[in-house]
ROZAKOL-36454 format. One record per residue: x, y negated, z negated of N, C-alpha, C in turn. Coordinates in nm, 2 decimals, always signed. Each point is the difference from the previous one (the first is absolute). Layout:
residues N
@nc1=X | nc2=Y | nc3=Z | cac1=X | cac2=Y | cac3=Z | cc1=X | cc2=Y | cc3=Z
...
END
This chain:
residues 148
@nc1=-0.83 | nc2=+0.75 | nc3=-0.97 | cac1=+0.14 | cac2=-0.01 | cac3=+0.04 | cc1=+0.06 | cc2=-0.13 | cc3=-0.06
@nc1=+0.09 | nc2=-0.02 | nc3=-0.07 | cac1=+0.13 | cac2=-0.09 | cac3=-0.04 | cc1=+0.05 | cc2=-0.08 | cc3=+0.12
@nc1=-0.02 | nc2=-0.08 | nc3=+0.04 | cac1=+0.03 | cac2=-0.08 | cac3=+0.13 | cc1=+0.08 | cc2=-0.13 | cc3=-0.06
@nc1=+0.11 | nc2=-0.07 | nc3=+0.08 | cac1=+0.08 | cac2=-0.12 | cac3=+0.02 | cc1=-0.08 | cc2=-0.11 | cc3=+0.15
@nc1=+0.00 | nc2=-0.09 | nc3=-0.08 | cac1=+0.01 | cac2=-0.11 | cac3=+0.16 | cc1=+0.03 | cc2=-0.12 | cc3=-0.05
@nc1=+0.06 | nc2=-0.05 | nc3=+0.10 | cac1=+0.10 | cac2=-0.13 | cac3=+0.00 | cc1=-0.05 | cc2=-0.07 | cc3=+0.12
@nc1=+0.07 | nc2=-0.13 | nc3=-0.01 | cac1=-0.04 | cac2=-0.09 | cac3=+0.07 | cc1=+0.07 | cc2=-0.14 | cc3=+0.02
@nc1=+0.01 | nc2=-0.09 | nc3=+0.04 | cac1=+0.04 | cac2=-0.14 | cac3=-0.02 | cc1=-0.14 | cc2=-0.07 | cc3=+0.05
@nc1=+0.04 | nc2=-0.16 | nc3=+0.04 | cac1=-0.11 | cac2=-0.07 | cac3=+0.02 | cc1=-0.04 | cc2=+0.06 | cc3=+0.14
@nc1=+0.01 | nc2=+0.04 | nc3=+0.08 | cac1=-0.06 | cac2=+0.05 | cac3=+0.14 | cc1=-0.08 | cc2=+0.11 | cc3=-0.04
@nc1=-0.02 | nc2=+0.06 | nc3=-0.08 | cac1=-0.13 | cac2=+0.11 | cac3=-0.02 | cc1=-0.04 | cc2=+0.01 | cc3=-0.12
@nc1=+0.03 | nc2=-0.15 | nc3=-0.07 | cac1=-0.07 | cac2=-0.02 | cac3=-0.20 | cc1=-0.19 | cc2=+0.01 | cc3=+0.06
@nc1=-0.02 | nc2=-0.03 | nc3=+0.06 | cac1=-0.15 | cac2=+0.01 | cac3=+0.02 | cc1=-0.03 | cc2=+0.14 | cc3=+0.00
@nc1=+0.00 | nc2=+0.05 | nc3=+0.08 | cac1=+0.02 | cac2=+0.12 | cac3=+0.02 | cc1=+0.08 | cc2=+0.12 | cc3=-0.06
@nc1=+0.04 | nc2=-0.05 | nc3=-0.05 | cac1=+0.04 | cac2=+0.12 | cac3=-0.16 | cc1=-0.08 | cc2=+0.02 | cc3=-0.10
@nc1=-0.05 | nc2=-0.15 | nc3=-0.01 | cac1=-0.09 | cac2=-0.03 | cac3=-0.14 | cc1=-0.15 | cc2=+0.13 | cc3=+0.00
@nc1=-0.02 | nc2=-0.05 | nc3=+0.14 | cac1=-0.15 | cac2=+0.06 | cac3=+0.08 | cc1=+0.08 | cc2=+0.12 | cc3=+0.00
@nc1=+0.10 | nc2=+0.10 | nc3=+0.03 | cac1=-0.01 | cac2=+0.12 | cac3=-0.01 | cc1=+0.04 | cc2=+0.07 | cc3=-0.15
@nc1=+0.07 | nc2=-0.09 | nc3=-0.09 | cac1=+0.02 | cac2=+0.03 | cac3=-0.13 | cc1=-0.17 | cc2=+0.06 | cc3=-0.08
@nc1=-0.07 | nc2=-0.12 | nc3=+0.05 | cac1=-0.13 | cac2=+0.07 | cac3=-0.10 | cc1=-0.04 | cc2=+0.08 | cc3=+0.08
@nc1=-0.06 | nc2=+0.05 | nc3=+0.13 | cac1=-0.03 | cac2=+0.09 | cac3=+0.06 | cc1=+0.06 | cc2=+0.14 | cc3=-0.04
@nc1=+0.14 | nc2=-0.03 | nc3=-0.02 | cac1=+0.05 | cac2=+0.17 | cac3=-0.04 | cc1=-0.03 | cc2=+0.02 | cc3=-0.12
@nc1=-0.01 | nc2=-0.10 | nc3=-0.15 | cac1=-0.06 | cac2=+0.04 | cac3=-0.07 | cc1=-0.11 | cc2=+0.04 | cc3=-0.06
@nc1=-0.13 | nc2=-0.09 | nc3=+0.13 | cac1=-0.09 | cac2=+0.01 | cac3=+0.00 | cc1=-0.05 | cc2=+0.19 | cc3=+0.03
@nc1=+0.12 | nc2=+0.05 | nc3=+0.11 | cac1=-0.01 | cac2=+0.15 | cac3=+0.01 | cc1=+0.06 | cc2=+0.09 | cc3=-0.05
@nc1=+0.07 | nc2=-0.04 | nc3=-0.17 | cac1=+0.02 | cac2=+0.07 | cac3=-0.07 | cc1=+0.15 | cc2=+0.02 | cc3=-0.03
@nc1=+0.06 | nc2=-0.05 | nc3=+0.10 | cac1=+0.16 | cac2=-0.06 | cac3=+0.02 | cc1=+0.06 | cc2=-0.05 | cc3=-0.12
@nc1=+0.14 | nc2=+0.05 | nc3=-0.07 | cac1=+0.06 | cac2=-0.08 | cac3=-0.07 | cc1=+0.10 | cc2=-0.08 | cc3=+0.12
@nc1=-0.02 | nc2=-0.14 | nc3=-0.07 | cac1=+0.05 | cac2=-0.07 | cac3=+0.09 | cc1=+0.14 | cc2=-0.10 | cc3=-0.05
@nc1=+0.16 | nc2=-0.02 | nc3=+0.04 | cac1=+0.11 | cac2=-0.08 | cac3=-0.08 | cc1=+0.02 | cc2=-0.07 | cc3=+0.11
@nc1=-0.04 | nc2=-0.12 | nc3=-0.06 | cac1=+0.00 | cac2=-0.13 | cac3=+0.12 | cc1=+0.15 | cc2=-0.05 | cc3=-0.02
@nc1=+0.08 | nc2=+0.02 | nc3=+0.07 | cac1=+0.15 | cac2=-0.04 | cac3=+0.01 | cc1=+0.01 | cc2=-0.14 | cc3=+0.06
@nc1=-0.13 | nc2=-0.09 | nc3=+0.01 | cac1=+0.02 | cac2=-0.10 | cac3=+0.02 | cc1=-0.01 | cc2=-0.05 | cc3=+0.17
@nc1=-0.03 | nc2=-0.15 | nc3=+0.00 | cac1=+0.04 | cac2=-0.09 | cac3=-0.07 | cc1=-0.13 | cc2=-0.01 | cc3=-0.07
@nc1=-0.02 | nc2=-0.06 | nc3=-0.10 | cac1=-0.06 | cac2=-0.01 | cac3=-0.09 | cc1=-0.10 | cc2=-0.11 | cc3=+0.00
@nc1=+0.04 | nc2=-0.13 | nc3=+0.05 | cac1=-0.07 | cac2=-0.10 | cac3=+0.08 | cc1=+0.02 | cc2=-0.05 | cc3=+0.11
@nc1=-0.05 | nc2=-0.06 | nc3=+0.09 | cac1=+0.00 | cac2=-0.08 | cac3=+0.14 | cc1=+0.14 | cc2=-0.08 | cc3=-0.03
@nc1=+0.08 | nc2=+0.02 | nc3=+0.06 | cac1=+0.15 | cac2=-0.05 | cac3=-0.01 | cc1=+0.05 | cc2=-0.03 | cc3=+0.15
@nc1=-0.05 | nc2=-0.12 | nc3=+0.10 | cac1=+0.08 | cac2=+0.01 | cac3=+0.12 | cc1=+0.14 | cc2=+0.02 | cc3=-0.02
@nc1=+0.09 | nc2=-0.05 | nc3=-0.09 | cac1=+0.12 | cac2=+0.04 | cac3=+0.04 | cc1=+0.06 | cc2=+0.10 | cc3=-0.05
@nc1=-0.06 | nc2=+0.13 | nc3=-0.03 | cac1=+0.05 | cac2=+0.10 | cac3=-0.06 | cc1=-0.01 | cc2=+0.10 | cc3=+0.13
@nc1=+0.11 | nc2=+0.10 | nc3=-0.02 | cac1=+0.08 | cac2=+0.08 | cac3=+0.13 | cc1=-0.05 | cc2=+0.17 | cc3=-0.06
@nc1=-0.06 | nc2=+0.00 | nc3=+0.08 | cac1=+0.02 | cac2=+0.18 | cac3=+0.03 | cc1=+0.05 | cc2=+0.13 | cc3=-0.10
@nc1=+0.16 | nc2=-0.01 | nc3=+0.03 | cac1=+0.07 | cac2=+0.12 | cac3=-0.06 | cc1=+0.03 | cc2=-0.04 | cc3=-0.16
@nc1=-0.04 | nc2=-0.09 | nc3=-0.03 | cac1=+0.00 | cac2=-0.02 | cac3=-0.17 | cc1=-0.14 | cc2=+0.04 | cc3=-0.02
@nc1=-0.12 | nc2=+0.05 | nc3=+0.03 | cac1=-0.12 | cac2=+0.11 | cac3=-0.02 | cc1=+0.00 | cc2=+0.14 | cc3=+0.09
@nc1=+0.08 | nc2=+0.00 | nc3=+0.16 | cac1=-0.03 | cac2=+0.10 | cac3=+0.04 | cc1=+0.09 | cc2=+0.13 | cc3=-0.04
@nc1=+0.12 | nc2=-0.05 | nc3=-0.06 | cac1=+0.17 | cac2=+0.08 | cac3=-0.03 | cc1=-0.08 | cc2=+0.09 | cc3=-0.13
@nc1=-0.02 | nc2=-0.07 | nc3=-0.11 | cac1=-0.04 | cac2=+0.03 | cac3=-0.12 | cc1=-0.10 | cc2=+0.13 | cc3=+0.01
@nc1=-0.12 | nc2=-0.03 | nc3=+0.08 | cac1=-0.12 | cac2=+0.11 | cac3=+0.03 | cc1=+0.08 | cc2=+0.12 | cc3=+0.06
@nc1=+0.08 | nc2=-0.04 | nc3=+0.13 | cac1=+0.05 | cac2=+0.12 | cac3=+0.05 | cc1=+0.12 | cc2=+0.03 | cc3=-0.04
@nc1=+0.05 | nc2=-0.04 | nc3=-0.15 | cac1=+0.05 | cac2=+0.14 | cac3=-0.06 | cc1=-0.05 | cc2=+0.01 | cc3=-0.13
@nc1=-0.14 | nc2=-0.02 | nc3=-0.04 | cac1=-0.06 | cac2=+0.07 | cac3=-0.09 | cc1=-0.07 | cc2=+0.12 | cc3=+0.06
@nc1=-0.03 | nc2=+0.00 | nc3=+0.17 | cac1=-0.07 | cac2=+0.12 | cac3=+0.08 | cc1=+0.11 | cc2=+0.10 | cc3=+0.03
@nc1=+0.14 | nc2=-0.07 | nc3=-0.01 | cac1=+0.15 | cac2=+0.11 | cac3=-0.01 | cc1=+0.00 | cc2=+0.07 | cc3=-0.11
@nc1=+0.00 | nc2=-0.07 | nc3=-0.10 | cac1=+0.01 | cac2=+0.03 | cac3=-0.15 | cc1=-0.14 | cc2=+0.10 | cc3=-0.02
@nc1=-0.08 | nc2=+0.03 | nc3=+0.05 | cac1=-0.14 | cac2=+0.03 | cac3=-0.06 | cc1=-0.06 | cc2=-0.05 | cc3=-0.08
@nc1=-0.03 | nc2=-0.11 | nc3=-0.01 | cac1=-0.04 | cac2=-0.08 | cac3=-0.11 | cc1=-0.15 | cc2=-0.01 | cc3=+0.07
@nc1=-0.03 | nc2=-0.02 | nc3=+0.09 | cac1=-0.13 | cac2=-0.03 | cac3=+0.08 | cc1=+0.03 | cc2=+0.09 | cc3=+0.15
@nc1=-0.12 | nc2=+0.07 | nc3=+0.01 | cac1=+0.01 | cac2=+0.09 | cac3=+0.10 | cc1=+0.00 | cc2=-0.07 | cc3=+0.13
@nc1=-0.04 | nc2=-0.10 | nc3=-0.02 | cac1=-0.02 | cac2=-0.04 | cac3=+0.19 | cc1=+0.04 | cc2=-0.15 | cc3=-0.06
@nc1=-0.02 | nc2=-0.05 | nc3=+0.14 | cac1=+0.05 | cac2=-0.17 | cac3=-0.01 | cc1=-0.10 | cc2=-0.10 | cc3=+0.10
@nc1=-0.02 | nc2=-0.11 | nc3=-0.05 | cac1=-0.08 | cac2=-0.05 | cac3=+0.15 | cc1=+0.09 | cc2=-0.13 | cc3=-0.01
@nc1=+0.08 | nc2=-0.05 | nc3=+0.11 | cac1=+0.04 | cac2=-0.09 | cac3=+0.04 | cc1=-0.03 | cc2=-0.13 | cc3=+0.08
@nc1=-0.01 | nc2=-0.14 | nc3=-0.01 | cac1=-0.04 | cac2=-0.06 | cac3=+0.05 | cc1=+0.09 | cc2=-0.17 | cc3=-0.02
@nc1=+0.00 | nc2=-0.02 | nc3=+0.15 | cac1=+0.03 | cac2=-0.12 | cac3=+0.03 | cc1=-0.05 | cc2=-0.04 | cc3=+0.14
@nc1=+0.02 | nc2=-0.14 | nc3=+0.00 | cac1=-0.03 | cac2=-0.04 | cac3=+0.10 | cc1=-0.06 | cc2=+0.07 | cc3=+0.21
@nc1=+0.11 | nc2=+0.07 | nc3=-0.01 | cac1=-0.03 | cac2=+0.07 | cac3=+0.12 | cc1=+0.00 | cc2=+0.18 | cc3=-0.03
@nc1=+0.04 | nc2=+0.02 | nc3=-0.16 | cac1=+0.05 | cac2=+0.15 | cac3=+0.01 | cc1=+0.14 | cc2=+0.02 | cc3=+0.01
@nc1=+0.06 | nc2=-0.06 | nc3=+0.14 | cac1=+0.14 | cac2=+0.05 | cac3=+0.03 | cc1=+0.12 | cc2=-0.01 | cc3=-0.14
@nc1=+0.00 | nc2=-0.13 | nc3=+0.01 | cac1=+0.11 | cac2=-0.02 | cac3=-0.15 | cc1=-0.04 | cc2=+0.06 | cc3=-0.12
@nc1=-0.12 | nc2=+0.08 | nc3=-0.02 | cac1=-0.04 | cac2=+0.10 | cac3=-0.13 | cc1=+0.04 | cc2=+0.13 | cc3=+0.06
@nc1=+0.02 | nc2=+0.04 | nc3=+0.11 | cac1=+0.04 | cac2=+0.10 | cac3=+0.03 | cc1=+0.15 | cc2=+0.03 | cc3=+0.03
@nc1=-0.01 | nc2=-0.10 | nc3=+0.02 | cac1=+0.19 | cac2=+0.01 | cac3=+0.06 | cc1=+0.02 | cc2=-0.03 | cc3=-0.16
@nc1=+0.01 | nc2=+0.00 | nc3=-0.08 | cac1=+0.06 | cac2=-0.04 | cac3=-0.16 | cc1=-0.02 | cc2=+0.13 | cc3=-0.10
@nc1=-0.16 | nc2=+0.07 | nc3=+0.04 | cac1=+0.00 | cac2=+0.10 | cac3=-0.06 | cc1=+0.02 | cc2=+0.13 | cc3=+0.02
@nc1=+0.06 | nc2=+0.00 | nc3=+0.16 | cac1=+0.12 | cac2=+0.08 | cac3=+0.05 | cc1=+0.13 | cc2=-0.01 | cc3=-0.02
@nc1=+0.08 | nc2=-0.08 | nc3=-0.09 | cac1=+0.11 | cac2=-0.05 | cac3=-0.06 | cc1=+0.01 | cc2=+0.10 | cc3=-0.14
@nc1=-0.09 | nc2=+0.04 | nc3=-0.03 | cac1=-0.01 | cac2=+0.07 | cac3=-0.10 | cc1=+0.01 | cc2=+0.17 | cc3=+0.02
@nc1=+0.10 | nc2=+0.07 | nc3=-0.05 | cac1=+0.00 | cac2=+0.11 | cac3=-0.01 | cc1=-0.11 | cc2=+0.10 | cc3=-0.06
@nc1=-0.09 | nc2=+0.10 | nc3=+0.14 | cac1=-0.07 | cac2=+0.11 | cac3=-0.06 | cc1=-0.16 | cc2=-0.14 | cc3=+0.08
@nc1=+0.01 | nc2=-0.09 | nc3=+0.06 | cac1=-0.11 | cac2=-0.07 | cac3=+0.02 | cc1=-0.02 | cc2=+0.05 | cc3=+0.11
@nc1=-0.15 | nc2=+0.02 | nc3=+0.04 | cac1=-0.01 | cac2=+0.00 | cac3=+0.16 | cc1=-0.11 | cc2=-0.05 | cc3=+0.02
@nc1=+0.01 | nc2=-0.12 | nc3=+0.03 | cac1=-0.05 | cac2=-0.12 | cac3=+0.00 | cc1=-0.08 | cc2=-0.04 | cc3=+0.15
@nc1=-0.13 | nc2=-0.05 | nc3=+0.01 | cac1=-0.02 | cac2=-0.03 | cac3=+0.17 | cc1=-0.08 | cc2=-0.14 | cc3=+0.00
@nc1=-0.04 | nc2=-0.04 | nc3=+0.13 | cac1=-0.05 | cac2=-0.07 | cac3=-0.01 | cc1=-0.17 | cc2=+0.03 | cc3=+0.13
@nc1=-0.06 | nc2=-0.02 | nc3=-0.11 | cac1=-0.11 | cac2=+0.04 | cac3=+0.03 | cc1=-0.14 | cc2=-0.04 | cc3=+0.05
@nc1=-0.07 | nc2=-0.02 | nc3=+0.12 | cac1=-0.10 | cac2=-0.06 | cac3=+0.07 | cc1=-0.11 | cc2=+0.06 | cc3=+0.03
@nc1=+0.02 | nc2=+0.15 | nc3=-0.03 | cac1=-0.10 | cac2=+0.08 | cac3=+0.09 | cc1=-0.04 | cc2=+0.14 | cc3=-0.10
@nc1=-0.16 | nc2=+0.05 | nc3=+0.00 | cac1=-0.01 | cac2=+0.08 | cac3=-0.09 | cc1=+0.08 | cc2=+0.17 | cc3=+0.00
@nc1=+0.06 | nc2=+0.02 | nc3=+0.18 | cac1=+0.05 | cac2=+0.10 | cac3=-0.02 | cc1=+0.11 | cc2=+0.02 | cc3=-0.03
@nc1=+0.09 | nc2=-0.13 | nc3=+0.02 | cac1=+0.14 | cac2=+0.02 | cac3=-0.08 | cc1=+0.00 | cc2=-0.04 | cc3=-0.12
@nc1=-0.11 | nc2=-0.06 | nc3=-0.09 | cac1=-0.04 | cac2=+0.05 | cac3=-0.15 | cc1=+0.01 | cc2=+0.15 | cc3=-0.03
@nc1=-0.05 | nc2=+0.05 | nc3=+0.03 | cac1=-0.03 | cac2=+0.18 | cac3=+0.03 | cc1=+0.11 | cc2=+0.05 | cc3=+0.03
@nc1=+0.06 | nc2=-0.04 | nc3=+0.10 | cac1=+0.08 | cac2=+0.08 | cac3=+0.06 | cc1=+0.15 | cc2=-0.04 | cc3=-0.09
@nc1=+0.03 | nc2=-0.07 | nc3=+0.02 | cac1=+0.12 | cac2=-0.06 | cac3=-0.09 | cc1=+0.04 | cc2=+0.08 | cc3=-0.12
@nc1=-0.15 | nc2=+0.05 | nc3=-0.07 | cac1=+0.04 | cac2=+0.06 | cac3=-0.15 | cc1=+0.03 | cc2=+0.18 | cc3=+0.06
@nc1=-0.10 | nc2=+0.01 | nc3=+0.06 | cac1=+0.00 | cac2=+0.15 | cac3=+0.04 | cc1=+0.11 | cc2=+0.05 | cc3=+0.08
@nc1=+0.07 | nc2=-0.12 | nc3=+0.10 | cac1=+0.13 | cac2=+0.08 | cac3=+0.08 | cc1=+0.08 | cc2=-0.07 | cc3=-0.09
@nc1=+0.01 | nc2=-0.08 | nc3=-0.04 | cac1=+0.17 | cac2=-0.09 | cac3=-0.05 | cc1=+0.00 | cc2=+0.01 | cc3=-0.12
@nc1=-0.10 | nc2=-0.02 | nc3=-0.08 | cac1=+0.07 | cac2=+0.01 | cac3=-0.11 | cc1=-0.02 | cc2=-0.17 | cc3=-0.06
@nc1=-0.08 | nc2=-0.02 | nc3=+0.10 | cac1=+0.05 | cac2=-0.22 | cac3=-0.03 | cc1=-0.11 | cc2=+0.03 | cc3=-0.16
@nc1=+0.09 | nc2=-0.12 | nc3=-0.11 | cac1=-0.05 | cac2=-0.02 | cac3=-0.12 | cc1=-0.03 | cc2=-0.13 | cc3=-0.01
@nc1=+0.02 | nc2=-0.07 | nc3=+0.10 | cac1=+0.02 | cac2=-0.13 | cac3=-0.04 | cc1=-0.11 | cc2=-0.09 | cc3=+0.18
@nc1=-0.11 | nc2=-0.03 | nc3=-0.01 | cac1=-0.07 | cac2=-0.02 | cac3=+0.06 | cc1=+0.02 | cc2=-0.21 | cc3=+0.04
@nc1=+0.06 | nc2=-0.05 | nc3=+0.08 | cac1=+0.01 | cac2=-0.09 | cac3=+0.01 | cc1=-0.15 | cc2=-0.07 | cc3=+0.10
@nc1=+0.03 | nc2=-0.12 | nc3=-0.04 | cac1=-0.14 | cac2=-0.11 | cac3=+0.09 | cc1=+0.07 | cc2=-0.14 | cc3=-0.01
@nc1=-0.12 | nc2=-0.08 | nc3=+0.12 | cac1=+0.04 | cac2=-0.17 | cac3=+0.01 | cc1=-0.15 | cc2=+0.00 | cc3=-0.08
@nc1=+0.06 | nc2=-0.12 | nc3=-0.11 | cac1=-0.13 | cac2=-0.02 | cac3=-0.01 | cc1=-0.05 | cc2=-0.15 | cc3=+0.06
@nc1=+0.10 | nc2=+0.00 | nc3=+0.15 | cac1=-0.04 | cac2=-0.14 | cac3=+0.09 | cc1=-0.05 | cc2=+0.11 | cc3=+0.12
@nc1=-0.02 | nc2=+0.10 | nc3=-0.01 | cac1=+0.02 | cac2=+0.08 | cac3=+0.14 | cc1=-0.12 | cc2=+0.12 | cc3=-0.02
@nc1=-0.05 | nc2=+0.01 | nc3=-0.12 | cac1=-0.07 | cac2=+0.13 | cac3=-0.06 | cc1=-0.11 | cc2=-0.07 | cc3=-0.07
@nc1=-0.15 | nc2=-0.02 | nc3=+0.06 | cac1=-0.12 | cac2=+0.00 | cac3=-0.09 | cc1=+0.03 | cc2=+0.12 | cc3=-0.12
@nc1=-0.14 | nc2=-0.13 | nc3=-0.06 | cac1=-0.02 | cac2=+0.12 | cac3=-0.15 | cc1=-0.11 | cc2=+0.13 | cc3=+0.02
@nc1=-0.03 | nc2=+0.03 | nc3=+0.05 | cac1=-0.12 | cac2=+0.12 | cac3=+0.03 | cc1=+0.11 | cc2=+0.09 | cc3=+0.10
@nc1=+0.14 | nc2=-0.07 | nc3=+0.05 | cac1=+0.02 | cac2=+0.12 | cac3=+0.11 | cc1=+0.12 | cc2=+0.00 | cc3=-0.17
@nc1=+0.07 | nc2=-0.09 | nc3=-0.02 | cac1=+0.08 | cac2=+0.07 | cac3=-0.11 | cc1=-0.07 | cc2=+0.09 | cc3=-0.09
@nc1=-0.08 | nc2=+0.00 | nc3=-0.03 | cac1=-0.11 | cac2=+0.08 | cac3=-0.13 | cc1=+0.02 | cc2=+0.16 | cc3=+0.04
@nc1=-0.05 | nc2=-0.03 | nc3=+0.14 | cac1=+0.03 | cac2=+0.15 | cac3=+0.07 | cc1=+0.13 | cc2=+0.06 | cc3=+0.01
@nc1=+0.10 | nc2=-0.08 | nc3=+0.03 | cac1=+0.10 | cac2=+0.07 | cac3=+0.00 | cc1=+0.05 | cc2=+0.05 | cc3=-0.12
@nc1=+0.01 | nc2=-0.11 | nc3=-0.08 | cac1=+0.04 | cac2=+0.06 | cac3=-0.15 | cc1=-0.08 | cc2=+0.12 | cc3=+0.01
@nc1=-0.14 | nc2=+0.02 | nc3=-0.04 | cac1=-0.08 | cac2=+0.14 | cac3=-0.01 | cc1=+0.02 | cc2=+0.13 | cc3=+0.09
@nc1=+0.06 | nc2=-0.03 | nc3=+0.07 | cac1=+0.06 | cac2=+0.10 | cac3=+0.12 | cc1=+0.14 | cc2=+0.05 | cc3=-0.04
@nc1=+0.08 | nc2=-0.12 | nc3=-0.06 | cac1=+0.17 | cac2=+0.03 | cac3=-0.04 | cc1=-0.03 | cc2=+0.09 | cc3=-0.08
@nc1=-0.10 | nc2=-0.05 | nc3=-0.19 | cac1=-0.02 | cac2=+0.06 | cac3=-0.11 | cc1=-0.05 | cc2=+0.13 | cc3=+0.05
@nc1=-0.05 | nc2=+0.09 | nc3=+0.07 | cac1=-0.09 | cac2=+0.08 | cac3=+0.06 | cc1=+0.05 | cc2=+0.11 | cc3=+0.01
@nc1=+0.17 | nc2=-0.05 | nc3=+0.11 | cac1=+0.00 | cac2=+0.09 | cac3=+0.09 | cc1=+0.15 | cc2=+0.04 | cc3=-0.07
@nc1=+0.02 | nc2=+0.14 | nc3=-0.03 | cac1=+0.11 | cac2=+0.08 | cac3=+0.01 | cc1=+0.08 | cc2=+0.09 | cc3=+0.06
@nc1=+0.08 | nc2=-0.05 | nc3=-0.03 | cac1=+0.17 | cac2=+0.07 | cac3=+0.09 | cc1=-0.05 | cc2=+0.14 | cc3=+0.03
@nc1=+0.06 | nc2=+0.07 | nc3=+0.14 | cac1=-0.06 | cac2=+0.14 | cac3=+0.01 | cc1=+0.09 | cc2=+0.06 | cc3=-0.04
@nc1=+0.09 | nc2=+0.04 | nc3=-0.02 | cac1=+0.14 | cac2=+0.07 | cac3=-0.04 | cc1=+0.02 | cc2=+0.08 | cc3=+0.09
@nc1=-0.01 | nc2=-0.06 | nc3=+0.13 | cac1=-0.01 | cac2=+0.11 | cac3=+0.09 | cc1=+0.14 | cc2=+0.03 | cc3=+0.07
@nc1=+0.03 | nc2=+0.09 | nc3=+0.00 | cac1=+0.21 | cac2=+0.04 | cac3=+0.03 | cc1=+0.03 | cc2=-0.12 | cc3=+0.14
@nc1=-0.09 | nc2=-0.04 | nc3=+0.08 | cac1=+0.06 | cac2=-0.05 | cac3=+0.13 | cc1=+0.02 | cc2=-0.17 | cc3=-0.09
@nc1=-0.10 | nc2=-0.04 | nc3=-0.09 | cac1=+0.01 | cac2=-0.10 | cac3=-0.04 | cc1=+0.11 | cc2=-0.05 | cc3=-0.11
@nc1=-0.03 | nc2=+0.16 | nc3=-0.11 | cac1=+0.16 | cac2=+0.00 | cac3=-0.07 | cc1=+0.12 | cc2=-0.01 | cc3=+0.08
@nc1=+0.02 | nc2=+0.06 | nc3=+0.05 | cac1=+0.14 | cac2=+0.01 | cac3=+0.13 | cc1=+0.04 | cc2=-0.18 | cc3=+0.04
@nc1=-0.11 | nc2=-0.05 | nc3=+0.03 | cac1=+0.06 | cac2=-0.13 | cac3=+0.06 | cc1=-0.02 | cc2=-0.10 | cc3=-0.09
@nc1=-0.02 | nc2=+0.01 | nc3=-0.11 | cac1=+0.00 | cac2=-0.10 | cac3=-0.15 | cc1=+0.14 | cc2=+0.01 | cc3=+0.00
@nc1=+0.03 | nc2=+0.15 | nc3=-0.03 | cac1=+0.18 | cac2=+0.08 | cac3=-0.02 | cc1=+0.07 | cc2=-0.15 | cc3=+0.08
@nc1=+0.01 | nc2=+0.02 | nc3=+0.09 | cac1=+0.03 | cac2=-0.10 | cac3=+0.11 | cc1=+0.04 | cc2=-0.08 | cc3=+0.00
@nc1=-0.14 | nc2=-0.08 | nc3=-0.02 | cac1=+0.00 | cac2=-0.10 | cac3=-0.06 | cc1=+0.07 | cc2=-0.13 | cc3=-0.09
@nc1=-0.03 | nc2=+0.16 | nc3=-0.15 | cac1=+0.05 | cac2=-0.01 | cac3=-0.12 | cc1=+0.17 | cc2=-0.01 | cc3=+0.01
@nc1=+0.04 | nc2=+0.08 | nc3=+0.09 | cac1=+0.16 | cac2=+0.01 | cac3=+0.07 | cc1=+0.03 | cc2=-0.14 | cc3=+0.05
@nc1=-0.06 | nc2=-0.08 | nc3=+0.06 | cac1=+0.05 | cac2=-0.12 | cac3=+0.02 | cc1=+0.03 | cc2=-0.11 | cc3=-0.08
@nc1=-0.07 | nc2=+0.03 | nc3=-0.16 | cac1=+0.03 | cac2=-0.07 | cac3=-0.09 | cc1=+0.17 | cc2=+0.03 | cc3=-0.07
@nc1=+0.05 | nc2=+0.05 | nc3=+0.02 | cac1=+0.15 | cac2=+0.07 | cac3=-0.01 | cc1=+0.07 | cc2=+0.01 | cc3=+0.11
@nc1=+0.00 | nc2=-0.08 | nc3=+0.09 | cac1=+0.08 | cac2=+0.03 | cac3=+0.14 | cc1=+0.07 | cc2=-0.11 | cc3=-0.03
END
């Protein structure tokens, strides 16, 4: 899979360590940055970029990271066609792709070990959307709110 992940200084550790891991399992991987350990470097100038190359189709999935997750998610739901979460737990890895549609997998990497992030990413990359009419129906919805 073609994957995006971004980052600022709150999850540069932790990007690094999941960057080789996904290519280690075969992953093409476009590091949108940050590129090095930068404390004063912010968020939405790496998370904006990723989550509209996963709008654009440029990279199928996205893995987001900052500090707590929250500000990588709240930014790469600013983007049109993103459905972005923030994520702690293996079943809403799973579940996220299969009922929602989420492309864009957020984490802290102040709040998220690397063995439980490892897992989730491999759970996000894994699991696919069911297409199933109750789930399409409330994307619709959803998707409606972005035009209200």
């Amino acid at each position: 899979m073609r994957l995006g992940i971004a980052t600022d200084h709150g999850g540069f550790q932790l990007k690094e360590e999941l960057v080789g891991q996904l290519r280690s399992a075969g992953h093409e991987v476009v590091d949108f940055g940050d590129l090095a350990l930068n404390d004063g470097d912010d968020y939405p100038d790496f998370v904006a970029p990723l989550a509209r190359a996963v709008a654009a189709g440029e990279v199928e999935r996205g893995v987001a990271i900052c500090g707590s997750g929250v500000g990588a998610s709240v930014c790469a739901n600013k983007i049109h066609g993103v459905r972005a979460a923030l994520i702690h737990d293996h079943f809403s890895a799973k579940q996220g792709v299969e009922d929602d549609h989420m492309n864009v997998l957020c984490m802290g990497g102040r709040t998220v070990g690397p063995a439980v992030a490892w897992d989730l990413v491999q759970t996000f990359v894994a699991a696919e959307f069911s297409q199933a009419e109750r789930h399409l129906r409330r994307l619709g919805k959803v998707a409606a709110l972005e035009h209200a």
